[in-house]
C-alpha positions in Angstrom: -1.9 23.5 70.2 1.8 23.9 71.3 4.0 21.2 71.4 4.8 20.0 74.9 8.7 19.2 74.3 10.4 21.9 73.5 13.8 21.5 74.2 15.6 18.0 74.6 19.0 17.3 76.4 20.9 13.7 75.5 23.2 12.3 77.8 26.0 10.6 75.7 28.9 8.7 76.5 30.1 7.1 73.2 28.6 3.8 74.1 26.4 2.0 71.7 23.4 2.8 74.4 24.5 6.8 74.1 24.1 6.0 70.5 21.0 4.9 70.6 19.9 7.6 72.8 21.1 10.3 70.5 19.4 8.4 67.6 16.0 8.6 69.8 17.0 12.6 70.5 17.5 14.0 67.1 14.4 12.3 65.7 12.4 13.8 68.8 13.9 16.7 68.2 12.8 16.9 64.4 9.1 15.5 65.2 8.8 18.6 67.9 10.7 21.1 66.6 12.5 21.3 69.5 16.2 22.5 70.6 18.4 19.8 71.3 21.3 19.8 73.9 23.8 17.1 73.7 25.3 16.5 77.2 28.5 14.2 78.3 30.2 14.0 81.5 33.7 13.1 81.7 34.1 11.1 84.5 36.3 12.1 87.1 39.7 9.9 88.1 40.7 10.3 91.2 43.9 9.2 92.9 43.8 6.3 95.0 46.1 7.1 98.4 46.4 3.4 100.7 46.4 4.7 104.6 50.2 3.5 104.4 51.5 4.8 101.6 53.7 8.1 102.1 52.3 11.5 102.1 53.5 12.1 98.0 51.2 13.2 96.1 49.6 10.4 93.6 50.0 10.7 89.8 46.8 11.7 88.6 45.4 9.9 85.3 45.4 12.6 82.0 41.7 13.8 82.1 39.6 12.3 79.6 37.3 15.6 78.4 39.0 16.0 75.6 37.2 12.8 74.6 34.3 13.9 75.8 34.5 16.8 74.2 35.0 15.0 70.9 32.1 12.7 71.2 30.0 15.9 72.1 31.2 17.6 68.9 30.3 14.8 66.5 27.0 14.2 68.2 26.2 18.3 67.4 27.6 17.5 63.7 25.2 14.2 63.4 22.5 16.5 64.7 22.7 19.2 62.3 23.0 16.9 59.7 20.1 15.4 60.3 18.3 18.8 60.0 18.4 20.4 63.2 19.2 24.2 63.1 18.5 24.2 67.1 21.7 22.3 68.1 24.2 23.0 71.0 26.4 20.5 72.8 27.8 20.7 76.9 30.8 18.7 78.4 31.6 18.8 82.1 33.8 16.8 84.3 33.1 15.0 87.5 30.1 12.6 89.0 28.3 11.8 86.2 24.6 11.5 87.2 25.7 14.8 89.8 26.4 16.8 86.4 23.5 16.0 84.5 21.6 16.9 87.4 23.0 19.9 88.1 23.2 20.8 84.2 19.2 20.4 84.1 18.9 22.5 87.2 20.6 25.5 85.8 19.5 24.9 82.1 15.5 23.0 82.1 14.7 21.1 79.4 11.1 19.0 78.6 12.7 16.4 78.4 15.7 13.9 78.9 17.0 10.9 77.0 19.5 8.4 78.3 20.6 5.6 77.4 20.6 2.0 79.7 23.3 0.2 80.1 21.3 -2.8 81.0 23.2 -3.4 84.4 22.3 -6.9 86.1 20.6 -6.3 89.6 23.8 -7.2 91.3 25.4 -5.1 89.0 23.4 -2.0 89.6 23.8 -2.3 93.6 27.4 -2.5 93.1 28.1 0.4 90.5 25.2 2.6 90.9 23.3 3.3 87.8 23.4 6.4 86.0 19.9 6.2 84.1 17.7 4.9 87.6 19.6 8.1 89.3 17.9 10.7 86.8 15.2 8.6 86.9 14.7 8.9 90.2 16.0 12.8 90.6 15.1 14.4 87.5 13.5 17.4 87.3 12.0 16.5 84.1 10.6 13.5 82.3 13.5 11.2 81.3 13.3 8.4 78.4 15.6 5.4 78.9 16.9 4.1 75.7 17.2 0.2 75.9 19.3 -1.6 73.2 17.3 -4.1 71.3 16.5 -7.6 71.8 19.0 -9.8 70.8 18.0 -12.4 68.0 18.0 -16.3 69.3 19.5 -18.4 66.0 17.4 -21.3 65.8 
């Protein structure tokens, strides 16, 4: 019987949770056979205008894909170290949840794995989360990394 998972994108962002999701990604990966795509959005920075301030235009922030690109890079090396021959790696700019969306759209994959940042509700109304977006609008199945428990010291 063929495998169902095939090919495997892994949204990183070099937070411990996009470690942990790369962790779960490569070992998929290896147990399936499978191509793995390693996927980070640089997020965009706009300027912020006031309605009073004069018409000049605002200094925009450096752009932060060389980062990306960085993290993407050592998440292909830790990949293929682990034994992966079927390795590539993708970094875009702009809305991040947007990008991965539109990056699964034009390239499918059987399955994507994210990791949680474990926003509070309040939290998650006010910033939006990325994972319960591609949850939600996925074209695939999508595996949320959570960190671990945290051990209570008694």
């Amino acid at each position: 019987m063929e495998s169902p998972v095939r090919s495997i994108a892994v949204a990183i962002d070099g937070s411990d949770h996009g470690t942990a999701a790369l962790g779960w990604a490569i070992d998929l990966a290896r147990r399936y056979a499978a191509r793995l795509t390693v996927v980070a959005v640089a997020p965009l920075n706009p300027g912020l205008m006031m309605p009073n301030e004069p018409m000049l235009p605002p200094l925009l922030p450096e752009s932060t894909v060389p980062q990306y690109r960085q993290l993407v890079d050592a998440a292909v090396q830790r990949a293929q170290a682990a034994g992966l021959g079927a390795v590539d790696g993708v970094c875009e700019e702009g809305v991040i949840a947007d990008e991965i969306l539109d990056f699964l759209e034009h390239h499918p994959v059987d399955l994507l794995v994210v990791g949680s940042r474990g926003l509070s509700a309040a939290k998650r109304i006010l910033l939006g989360s990325v994972s319960t977006a591609l949850v939600t609008r996925a074209p695939c199945p999508v595996l949320v990394v959570r960190p671990p428990p945290t051990k209570h010291s008694s």
